[in-house]
C-alpha positions, 0 to 999 in steps of 0.5 A: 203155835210154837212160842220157844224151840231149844237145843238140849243137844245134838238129838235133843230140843226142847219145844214149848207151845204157847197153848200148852197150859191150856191143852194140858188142864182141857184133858185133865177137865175131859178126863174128870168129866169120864170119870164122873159120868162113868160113876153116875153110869155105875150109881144108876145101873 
């Protein structure tokens, strides 16, 4: 959901999602958790 939407100019806005936080700290867990498995993957084999 869109919680803000602001003029920087005339081709510009800024765009705040209300979720945003939450949707950035999900991918970074995601991409930890790649990372973690492709050790685990690498430590075995």
């Amino acid at each position: 959901m869109v919680q803000s939407v602001r003029a920087r100019g005339k081709k510009e806005l800024d765009i705040t999602f209300t979720h945003e936080d939450e949707y950035k700290k999900a991918l970074q867990l995601l991409a930890l958790a790649a990372q973690q498995k492709d050790y685990e993957q690498r430590k075995v084999g």
